[in-house]
C-alpha positions in Angstrom: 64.5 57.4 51.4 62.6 59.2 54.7 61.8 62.4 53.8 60.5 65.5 55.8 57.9 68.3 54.3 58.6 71.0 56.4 61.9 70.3 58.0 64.2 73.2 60.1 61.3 73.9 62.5 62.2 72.2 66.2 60.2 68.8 65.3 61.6 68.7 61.3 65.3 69.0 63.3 64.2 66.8 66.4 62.8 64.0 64.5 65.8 64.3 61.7 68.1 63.5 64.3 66.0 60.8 65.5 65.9 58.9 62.1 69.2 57.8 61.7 69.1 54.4 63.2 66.9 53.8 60.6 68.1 55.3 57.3 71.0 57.3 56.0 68.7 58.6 53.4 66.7 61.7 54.9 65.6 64.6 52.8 64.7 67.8 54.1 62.1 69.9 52.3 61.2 73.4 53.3 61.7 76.9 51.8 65.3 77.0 52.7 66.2 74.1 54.4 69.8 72.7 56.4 71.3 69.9 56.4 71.0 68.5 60.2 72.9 65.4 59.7 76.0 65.0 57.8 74.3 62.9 55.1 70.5 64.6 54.0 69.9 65.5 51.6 67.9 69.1 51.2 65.8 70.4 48.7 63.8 73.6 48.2 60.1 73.5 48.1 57.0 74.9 48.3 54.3 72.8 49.5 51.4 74.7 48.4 52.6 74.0 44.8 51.7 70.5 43.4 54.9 70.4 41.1 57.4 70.9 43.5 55.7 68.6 46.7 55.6 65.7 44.0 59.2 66.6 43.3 60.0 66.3 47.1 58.0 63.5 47.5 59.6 61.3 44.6 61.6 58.4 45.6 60.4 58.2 49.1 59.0 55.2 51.4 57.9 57.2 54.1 57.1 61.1 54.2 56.6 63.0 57.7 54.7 65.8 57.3 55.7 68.4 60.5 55.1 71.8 58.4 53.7 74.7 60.4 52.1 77.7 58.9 51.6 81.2 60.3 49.6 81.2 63.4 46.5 82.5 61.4 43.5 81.5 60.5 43.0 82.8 57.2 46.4 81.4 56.4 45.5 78.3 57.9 41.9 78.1 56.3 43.4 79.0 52.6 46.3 76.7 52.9 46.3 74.1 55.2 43.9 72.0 52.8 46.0 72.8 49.6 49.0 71.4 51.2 47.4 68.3 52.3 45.7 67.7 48.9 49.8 68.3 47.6 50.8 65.7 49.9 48.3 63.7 49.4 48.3 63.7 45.6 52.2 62.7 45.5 52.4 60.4 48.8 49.7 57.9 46.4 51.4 58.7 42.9 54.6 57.5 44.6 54.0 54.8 46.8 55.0 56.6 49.8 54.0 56.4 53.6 52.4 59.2 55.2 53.0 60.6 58.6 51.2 63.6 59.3 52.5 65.4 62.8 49.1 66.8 64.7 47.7 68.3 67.4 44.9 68.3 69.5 42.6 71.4 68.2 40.1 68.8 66.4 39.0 67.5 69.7 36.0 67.7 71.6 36.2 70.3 74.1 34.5 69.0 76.9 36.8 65.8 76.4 40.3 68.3 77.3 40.4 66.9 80.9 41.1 63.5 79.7 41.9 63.3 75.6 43.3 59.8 74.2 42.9 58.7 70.6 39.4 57.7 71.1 38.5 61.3 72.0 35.2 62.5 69.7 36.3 65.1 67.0 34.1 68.2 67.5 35.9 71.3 67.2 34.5 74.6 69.2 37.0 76.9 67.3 38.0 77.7 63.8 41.1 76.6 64.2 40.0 73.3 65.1 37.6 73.1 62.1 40.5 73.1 60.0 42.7 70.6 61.8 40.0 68.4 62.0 39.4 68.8 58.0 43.1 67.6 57.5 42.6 64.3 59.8 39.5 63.8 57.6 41.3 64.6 54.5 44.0 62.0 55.4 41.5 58.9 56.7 39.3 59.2 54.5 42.4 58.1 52.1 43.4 55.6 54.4 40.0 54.1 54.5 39.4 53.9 50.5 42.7 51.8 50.6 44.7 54.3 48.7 47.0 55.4 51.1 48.8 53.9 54.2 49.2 56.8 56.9 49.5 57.5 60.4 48.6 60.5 62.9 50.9 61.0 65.5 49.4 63.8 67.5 51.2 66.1 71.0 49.8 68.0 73.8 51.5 71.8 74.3 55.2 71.2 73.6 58.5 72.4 75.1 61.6 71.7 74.8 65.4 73.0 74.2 65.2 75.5 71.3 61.9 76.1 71.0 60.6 79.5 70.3 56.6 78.1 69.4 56.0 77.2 73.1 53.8 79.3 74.9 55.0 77.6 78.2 58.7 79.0 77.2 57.5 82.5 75.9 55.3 83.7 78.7 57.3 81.5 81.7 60.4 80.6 81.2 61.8 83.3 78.9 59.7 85.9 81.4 61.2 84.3 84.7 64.7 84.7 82.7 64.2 88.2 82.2 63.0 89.4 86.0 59.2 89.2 84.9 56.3 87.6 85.9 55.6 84.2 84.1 52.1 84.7 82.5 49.3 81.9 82.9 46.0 82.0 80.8 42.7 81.8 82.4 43.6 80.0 85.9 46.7 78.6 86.8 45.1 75.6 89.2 44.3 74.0 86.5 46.6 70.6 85.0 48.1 70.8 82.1 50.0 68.3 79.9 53.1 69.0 77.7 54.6 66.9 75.1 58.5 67.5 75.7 60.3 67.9 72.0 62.8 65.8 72.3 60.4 62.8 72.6 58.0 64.1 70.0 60.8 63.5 67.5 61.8 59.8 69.1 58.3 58.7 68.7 57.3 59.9 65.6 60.4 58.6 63.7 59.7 55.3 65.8 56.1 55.0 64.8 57.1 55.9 60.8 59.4 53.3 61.1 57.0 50.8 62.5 54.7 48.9 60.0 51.9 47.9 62.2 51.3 51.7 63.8 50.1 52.9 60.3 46.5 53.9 59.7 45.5 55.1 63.1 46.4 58.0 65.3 48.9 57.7 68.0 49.4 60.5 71.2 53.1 61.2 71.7 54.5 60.0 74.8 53.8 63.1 77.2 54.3 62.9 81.1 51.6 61.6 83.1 52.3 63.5 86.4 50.4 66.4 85.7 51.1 69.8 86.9 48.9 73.2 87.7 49.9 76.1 85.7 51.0 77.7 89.3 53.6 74.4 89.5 54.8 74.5 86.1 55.9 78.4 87.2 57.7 76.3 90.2 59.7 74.5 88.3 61.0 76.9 86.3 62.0 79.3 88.6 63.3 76.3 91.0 65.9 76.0 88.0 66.9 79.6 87.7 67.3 80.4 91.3 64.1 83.1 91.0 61.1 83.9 92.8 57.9 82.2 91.3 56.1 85.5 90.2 53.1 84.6 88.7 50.8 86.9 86.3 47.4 85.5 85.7 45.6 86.8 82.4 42.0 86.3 81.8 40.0 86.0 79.3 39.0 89.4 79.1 42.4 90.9 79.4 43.6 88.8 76.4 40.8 89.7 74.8 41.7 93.3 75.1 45.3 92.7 74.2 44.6 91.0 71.3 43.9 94.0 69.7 47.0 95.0 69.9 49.1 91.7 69.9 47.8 89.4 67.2 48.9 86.7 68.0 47.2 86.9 71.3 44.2 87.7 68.9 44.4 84.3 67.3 45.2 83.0 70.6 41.5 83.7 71.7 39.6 81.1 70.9 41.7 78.3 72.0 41.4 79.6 75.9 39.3 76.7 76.5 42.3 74.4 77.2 43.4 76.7 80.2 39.9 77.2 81.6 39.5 73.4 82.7 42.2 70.4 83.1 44.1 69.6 80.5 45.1 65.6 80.4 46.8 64.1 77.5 46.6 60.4 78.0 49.7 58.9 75.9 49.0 55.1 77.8 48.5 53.4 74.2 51.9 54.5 72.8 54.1 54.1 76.1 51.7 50.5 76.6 53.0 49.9 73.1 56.7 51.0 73.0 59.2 50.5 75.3 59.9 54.7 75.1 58.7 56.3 78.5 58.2 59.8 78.1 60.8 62.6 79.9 59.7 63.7 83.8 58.6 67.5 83.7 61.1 67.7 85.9 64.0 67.0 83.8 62.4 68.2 80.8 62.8 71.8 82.5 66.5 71.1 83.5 67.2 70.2 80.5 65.7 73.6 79.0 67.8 76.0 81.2 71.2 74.0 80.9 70.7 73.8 77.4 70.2 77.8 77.6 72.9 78.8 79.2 75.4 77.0 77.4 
């Protein structure tokens, strides 16, 4: 049994779909989940509640944690660390494999231009404090023997029916509608993306590989780089529009965050558009046969996948 605590998001359904060449037993845990192959197995649960995550948990040899919370940080700082303690708690009374699906807020941030798995954790932002308590929570497991467990961490994502990419809310979705695409900060800067089809490949390929466990891996994520003003280029390439490009500094989200929260909570993390953004995802694609999707098609793939 491969089970997955937080499944219906895009990389719960991505990586679900990705797991059956390697078991026809999948169980999807989330608040209400779906079935997204014929054969798994659902079940409701709450993971801030010990009962029911050891419930969920039961029975399983590897458990991929891909839950996302409200993009808040009191949420996050109140119940991130509960649901990793749940997790936790059951993945070592049952035996079971961890996987925990990350990002990249923990790191450094004068390290952005160039991140790989060896990049130093030193969070500037809240945020960040809290992913980095998780990857703590989790290796610190690992290292006390009492738990085998693996990071598998992305850049940005987009992809195909994905409505928690900023690169598909503010460009793609704005070129769509006649808009300007927004950019943060400046858009000659590079910046990576981790395309979502790929995230759920890998992960289900590195929770189904033995000798990938107790370390942290970067999904397999383009290396040709592109500036905020090309990524605009290539989406509007695809939909036959002009590039119009918005640029929003720092001080005008500010402002706008007091009226759109989420730009609010979006605040602190401008530091990944003021600077380049590289995520280096050599060790996995040195590793694995699995080369990651071109930018280029990524994007096709987006619009023809849109306007079917």
């Amino acid at each position: 049994m491969q089970t997955i605590l937080g499944a219906g998001g895009v990389i719960g359904n991505e990586l679900a779909k990705n797991l059956t060449p390697y078991t026809q037993q999948i169980r999807l845990v989330s608040r209400h989940p779906e079935k997204v192959n014929e054969t798994d197995q659902v079940l409701a649960a709450d993971l801030t509640k010990e009962e029911e995550v050891m419930k969920a948990v039961e029975g399983s040899e590897i458990v991929y944690l891909t839950a996302g919370l409200p993009y808040k940080y009191k949420v996050w700082k109140s119940n991130w660390p509960v649901v990793i303690k749940n997790v936790l708690t059951a993945c070592k009374t049952h035996g079971s494999k961890l996987v925990f699906f990350d990002n990249i807020y923990m790191y450094d941030p004068k390290h952005v231009p160039h991140m790989t798995e060896e990049t130093p954790i030193n969070p500037s932002s809240k945020k960040g404090q809290v992913r980095a308590q998780l990857v703590n929570m989790i290796m610190e497991e690992v290292e006390k023997g009492n738990l085998t467990a693996l990071i598998a961490r992305s850049a940005d994502f987009y992809g195909p029916n994905n409505s928690n990419s900023l690169l598909i809310e503010t460009v793609y979705k704005n070129l769509k509608k006649g808009k300007a695409a927004m950019w943060f900060c400046s858009p000659d800067f590079k910046h990576s993306f981790t395309y979502t089809p790929d995230a759920g490949k890998a992960t289900a390929l590195l929770g189904d590989t033995l000798d990938a466990y107790n370390q942290a891996w970067h999904l397999p994520s383009d290396p040709d780089l592109r500036t905020g003003r090309e990524w605009v280029r290539l989406f509007a390439q695809e939909l036959n529009v002009q590039p119009r490009l918005q640029v929003v500094s720092k001080l005008m989200t500010r402002i706008l965050g007091l009226f759109v929260p989420v730009l609010k909570e979006s605040y602190e993390m401008l530091y990944q558009f003021d600077r380049d953004y590289f995520f280096d995802s050599s060790k996995f694609t040195e590793r694995f046969e699995m080369q990651p999707t071109s930018y280029e098609e990524g994007v096709k793939n987006i619009v023809l996948e849109d306007l079917k």
